[in-house]
C-alpha positions in Angstrom: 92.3 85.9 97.1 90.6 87.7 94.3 91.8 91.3 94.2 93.9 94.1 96.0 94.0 96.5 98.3 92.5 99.5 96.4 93.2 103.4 97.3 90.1 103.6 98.6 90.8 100.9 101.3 94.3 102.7 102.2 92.5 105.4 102.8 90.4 104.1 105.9 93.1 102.0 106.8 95.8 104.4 106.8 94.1 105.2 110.1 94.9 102.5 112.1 98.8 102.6 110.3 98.8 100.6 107.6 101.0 101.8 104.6 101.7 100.6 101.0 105.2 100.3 102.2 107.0 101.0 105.2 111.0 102.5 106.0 113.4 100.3 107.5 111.1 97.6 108.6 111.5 94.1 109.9 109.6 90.8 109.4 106.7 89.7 111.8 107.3 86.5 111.6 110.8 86.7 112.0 110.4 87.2 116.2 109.3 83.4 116.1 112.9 82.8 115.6 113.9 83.1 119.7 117.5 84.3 119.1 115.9 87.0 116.8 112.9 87.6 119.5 115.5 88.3 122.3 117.8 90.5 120.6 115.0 92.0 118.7 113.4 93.1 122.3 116.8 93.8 123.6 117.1 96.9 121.3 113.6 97.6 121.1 113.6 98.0 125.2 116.9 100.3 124.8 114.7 102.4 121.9 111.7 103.1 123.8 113.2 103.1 127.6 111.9 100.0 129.0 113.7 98.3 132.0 113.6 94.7 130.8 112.4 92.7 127.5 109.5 91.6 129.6 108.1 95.4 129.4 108.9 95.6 126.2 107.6 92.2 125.2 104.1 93.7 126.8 104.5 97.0 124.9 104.8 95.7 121.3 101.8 93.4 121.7 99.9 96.9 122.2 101.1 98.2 119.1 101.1 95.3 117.5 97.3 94.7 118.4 96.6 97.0 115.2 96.9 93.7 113.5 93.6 92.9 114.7 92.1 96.5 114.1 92.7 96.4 110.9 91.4 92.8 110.3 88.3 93.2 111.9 87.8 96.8 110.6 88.3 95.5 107.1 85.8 92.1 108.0 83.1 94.7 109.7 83.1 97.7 107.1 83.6 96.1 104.0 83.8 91.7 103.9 87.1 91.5 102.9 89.8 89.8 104.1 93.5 90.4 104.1 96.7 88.2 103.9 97.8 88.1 107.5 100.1 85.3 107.5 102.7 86.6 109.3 105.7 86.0 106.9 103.3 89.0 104.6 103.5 91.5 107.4 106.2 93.7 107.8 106.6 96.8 111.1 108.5 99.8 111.4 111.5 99.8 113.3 111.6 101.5 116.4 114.3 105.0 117.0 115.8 105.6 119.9 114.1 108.4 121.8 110.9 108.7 119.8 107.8 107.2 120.5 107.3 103.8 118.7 104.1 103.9 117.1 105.2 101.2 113.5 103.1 102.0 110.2 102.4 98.6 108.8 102.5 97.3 104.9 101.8 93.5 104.0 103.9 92.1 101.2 101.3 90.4 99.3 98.0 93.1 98.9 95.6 90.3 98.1 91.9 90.7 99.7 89.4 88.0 99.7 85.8 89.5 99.9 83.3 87.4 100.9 81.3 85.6 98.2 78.0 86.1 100.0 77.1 82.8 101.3 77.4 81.4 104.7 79.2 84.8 106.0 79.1 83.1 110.1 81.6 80.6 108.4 83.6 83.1 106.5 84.2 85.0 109.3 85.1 81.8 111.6 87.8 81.4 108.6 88.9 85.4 109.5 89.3 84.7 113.1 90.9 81.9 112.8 93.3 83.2 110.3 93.7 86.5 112.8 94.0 84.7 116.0 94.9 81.2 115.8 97.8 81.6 113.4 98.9 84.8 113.7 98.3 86.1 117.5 98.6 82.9 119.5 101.5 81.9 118.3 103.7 85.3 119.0 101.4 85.2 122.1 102.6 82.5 123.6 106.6 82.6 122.3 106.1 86.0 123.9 104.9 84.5 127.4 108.1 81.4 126.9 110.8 83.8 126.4 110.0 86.8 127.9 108.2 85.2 130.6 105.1 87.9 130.5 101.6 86.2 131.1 100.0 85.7 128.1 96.5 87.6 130.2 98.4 90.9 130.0 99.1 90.7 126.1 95.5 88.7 125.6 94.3 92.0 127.2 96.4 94.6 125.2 95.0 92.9 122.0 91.3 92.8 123.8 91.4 96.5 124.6 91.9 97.5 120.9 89.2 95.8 119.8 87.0 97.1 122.2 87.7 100.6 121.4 87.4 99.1 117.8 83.7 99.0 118.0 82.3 100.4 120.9 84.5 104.0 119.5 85.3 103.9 115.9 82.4 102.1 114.5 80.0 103.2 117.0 77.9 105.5 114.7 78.0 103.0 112.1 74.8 101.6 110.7 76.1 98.6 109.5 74.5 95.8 111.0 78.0 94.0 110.7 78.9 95.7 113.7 76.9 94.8 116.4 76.5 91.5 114.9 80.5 91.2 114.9 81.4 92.5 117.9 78.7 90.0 119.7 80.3 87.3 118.7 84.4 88.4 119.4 82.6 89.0 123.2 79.9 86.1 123.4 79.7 83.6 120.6 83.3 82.9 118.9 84.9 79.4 120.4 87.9 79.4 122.4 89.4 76.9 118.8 89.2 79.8 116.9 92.2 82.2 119.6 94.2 79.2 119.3 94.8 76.0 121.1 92.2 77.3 123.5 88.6 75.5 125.2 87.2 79.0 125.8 87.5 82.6 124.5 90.2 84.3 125.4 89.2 88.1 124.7 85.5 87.3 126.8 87.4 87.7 130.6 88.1 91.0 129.4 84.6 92.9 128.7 82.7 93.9 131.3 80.4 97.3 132.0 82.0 100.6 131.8 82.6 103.1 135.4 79.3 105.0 135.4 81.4 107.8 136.4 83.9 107.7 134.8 82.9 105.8 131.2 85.8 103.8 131.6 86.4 100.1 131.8 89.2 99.2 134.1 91.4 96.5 132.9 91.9 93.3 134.5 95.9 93.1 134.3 98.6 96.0 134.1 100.1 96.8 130.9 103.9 98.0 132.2 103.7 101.1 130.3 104.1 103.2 133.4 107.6 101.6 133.9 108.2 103.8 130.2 108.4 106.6 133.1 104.7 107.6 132.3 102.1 107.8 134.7 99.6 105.0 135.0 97.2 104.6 133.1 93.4 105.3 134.3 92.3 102.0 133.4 94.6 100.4 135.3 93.7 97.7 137.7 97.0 98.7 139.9 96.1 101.7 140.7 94.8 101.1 144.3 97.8 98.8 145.4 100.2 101.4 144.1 103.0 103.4 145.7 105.1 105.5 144.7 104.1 104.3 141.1 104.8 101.1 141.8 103.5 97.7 142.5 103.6 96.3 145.6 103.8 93.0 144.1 106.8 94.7 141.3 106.8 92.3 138.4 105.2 89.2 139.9 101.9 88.8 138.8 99.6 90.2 141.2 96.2 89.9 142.3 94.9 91.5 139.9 96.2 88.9 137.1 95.1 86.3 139.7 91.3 86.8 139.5 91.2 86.5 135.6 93.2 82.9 136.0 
């Protein structure tokens, strides 16, 4: 690592929630601890009016997919690299009755910007770094303890990053863009998610609704059992009644076809 965050990076970062420094806050890598992960999803579940840890296990992989935002935002816009071991990343705490949307702050500030050789391997070293030992791992504790399947949080991460640079960065004339986002979709190896053969976030992209400019997602989310409607991406829609699953909480056809 060769420098720090600078105000200028805070600036477009502060976007996607990261902060200097946070209020009361709590570890990341704490929730590999499973005492600590079941209690910690216990109160978060009472905060934000889930049923059961299993929603909320689902829910803070959607808010914690900003993780990756920032990462790849960083790696796309500007070559550098950030400390995301998760021990360095600290999240907001979640109140009772508001919604939980956790600024973010990393401990250690250090950036590594890429030296300008052999960027395809320097940005195998990012996702690796992103994915492999930060994701996976809560990932699949997540899936073990909370028994949610890790498609639906694969696919809360996935959707982020699609919105990442087919929304944010769309405008962008920075050939990094295109040239990033094809391989997260096409080229990256399974190795670099994890203790995976293939890519994990590839199931996931497919065309947009014509109609609609919407991409339907291939497993529910859970947020509707927040007492929210669902969402219009989701795949449930059309075996719904009465807001609810005809399948409840097993996993249903719709998690079946990406298997």
């Amino acid at each position: 690592m060769d420098n720090v965050l600078i105000e200028n990076d805070l600036v477009c970062l502060q976007k996607y929630r990261l902060r200097p420094n946070t209020g009361k806050s709590f570890k990341v890598g704490s929730l590999l601890d499973k005492a600590y992960a079941k209690e910690f999803m216990k109160k978060l579940a009472y905060s934000i009016g889930a049923p059961s840890e299993k929603t909320a296990a689902s829910i803070f992989i959607k808010r914690y997919a900003f993780i990756a935002v920032i990462s790849l935002f960083a790696m796309t816009t500007s070559n550098k690299k950030m400390n995301l071991s998760l021990d360095n990343i600290e999240l907001e705490e979640a109140e009772h009755g508001k919604d939980w949307l956790p600024t973010i702050s990393l401990k250690d500030a250090a950036i590594e910007t890429w030296n300008g050789i052999d960027r395809h391997k320097w940005r195998e070293n990012v996702f690796h770094e992103l994915f492999a030992e930060n994701i996976y791992p809560i990932i699949e504790h997540f899936e073990k303890t909370f028994k949610v399947s890790k498609l639906v949080l694969w696919e809360n991460i996935a959707v982020y990053l699609f919105w990442l640079y087919e929304t944010e960065l769309r405008d962008s004339n920075n050939p990094n863009v295109q040239d990033d986002f094809n391989f997260l979709i096409i080229e990256a190896e399974g190795r670099l998610f994890g203790r995976y053969h293939l890519n994990p976030i590839q199931k996931y992209y497919s065309e947009k609704n014509n109609q609609d400019e919407i991409r339907i997602r291939k497993t529910c989310c859970f947020t509707y059992q927040l007492g929210s409607k669902r969402c219009k991406t989701c795949p449930c829609t059309h075996i719904a009644k009465d807001g609810v699953c005809y399948d409840g909480e097993n996993i249903c056809g719709a998690i079946q076809s990406v298997t």
